[in-house]
C-alpha positions as CSV (number, residue, x, y, z in Angstrom):
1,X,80.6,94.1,56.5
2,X,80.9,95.4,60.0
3,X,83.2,97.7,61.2
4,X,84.0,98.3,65.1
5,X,86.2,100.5,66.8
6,X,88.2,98.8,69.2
7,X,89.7,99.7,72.0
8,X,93.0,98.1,74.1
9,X,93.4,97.8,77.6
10,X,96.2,96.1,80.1
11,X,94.8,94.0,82.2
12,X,97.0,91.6,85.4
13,X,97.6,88.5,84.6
14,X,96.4,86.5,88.0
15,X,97.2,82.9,87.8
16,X,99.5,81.0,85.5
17,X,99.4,77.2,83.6
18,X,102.3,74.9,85.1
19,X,102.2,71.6,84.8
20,X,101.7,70.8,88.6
21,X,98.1,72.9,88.0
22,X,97.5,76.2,88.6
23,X,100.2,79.1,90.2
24,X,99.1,81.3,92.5
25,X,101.1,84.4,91.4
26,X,100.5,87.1,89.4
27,X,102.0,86.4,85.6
28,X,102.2,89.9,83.9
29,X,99.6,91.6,82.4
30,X,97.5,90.7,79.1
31,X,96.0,93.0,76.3
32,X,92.7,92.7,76.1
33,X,90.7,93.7,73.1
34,X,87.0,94.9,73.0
35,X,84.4,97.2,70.9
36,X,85.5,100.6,72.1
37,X,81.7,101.0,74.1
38,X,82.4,97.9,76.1
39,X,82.6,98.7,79.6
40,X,86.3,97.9,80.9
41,X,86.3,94.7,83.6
42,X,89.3,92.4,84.9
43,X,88.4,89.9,86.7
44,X,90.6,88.1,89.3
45,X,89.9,84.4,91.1
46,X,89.4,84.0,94.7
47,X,91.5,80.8,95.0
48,X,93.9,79.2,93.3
49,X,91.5,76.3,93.4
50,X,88.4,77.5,91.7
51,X,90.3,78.9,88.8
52,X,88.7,78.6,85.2
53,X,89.8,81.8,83.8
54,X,93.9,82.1,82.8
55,X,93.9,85.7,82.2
56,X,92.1,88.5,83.7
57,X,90.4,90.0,80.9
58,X,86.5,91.1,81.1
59,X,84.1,89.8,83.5
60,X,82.4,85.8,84.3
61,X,79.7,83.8,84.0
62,X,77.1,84.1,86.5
63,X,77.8,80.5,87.1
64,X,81.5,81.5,88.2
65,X,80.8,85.0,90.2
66,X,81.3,83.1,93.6
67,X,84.6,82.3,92.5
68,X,85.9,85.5,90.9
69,X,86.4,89.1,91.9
70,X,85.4,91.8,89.1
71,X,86.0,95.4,88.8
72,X,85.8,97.9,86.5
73,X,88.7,99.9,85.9
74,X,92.1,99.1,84.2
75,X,94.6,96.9,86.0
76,X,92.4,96.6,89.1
77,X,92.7,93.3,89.3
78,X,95.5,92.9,91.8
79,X,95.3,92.8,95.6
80,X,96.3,96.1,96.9
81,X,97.6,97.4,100.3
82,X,97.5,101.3,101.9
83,X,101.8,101.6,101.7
84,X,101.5,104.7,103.8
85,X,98.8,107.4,105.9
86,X,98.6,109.3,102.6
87,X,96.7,106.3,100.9
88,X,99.6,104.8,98.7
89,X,98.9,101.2,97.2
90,X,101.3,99.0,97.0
91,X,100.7,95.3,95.3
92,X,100.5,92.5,97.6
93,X,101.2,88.2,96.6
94,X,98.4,86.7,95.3
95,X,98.0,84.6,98.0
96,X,97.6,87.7,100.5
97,X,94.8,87.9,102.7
98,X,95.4,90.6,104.8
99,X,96.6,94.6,105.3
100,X,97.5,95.9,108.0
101,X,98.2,99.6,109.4
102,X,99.1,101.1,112.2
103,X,96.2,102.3,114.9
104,X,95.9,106.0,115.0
105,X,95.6,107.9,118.5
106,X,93.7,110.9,118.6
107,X,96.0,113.8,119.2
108,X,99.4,111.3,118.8
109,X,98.7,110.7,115.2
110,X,99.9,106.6,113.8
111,X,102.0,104.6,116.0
112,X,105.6,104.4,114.6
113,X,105.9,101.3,116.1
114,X,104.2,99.5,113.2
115,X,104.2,99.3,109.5
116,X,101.4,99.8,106.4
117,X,101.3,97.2,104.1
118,X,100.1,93.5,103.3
119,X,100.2,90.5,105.8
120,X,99.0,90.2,109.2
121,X,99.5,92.5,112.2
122,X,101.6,91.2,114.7
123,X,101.0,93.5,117.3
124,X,96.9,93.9,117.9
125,X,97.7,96.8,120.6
126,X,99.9,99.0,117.8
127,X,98.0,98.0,114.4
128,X,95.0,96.7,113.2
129,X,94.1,94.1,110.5
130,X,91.6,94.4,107.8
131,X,90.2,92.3,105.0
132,X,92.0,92.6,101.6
133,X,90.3,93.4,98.2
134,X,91.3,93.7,94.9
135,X,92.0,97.0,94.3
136,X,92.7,98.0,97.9
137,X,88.9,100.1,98.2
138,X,88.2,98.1,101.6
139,X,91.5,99.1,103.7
140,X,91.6,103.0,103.8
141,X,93.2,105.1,105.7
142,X,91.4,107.3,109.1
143,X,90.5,110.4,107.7
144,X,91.8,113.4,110.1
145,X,91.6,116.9,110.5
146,X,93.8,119.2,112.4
147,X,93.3,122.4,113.8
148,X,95.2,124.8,116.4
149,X,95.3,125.0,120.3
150,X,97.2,127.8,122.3
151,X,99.9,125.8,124.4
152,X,100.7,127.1,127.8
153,X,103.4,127.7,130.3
154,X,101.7,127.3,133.5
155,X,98.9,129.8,133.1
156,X,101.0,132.4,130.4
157,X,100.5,131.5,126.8
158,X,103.1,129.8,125.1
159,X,102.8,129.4,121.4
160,X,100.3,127.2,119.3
161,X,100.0,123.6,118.1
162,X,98.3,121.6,115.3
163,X,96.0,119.4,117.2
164,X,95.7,116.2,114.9
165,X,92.0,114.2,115.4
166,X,89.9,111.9,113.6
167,X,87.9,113.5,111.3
168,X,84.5,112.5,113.5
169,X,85.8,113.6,116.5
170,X,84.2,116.6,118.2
C-alpha cells in the first residue's frame, strides 16, 4: 500500500456555475490537495467564455493553455493592480483588463493628480495604462533613486535637497 505525504494549499476560486452559464467573478478560494513534491500551480481562464475548469487548482491541458493563465505560487491566481508607488497589490474584478498609475516626472516625483489601481486611465497626459496579469508581475512601479543637491539663494548656498530621478537617469 502506498503512502504519500500530502500537502494543502488555498487556491482563488475564478469563475462560478449559475444556471445562465458561467460568472465572471471570483468565488472564494478552494483547497487543493496534492503529494507534498508537487509543484504548487493555480490556474485562472482568460475569458469567461473559454472556461472548462471551475476551480483554480493546478495547472491545464496543453490543449487548454491558450485559454488559461498558470502560475506557480499560492493564491496567484487573481488579477492584481500596484495600489500605491511602494508596489502594493490590490485585487482587481475578474473582468479587469487594465492598471493604471500615475506618470512619474523626473525630479517632481508621481502626479497627484491621478490614482494607482485597476481600470483605465482617464487622463493619458497624468497616468499611463498597462496590460493586466494575474499576479500583478507586468505593472510595476518606476524604480527611483534619490540623492542630494545644494539649493541656492542667488549665488550663496542655501541648504540641501533630495533630488528624486528614475533609477536610469544619469
Amino acid at each position: 500500500e502506498a503512502n504519500y505525504d500530502h500537502g494543502l494549499l488555498r487556491n482563488q476560486l475564478i469563475y462560478t456555475s449559475e444556471s445562465s452559464g458561467i460568472n465572471a467573478e471570483y468565488g472564494g478560494e478552494s483547497d487543493c490537495l496534492v503529494e507534498e513534491s508537487t509543484a504548487v500551480e493555480c490556474n485562472m481562464p482568460k475569458s469567461a467564455g473559454n472556461v472548462v475548469k471551475l476551480n483554480g487548482c493546478g495547472g491545464v491541458l496543453s490543449s487548454e493553455e491558450a485559454n488559461y493563465d498558470v502560475c506557480e505560487t499560492e493564491l496567484c491566481n487573481v488579477k492584481k493592480c500596484n495600489s500605491d508607488s511602494e508596489g502594493t497589490l490590490a485585487e482587481c474584478a475578474a473582468d479587469a483588463t487594465k492598471c493604471k498609475s500615475p506618470l512619474f516626472t523626473d525630479y517632481e516625483g508621481y502626479a497627484d493628480t491621478a490614482n494607482w489601481g485597476c481600470g483605465e486611465c482617464s487622463d493619458e497626459n497624468v497616468c499611463k495604462d498597462c496590460d493586466i496579469t494575474i499576479g500583478g508581475e507586468s505593472c510595476s512601479t518606476t524604480a527611483t533613486k534619490t540623492f542630494k543637491c545644494h539649493n541656492y539663494n542667488g549665488v550663496n548656498l542655501n541648504g540641501e535637497s533630495d533630488c528624486l530621478v528614475e533609477e536610469s537617469t544619469a
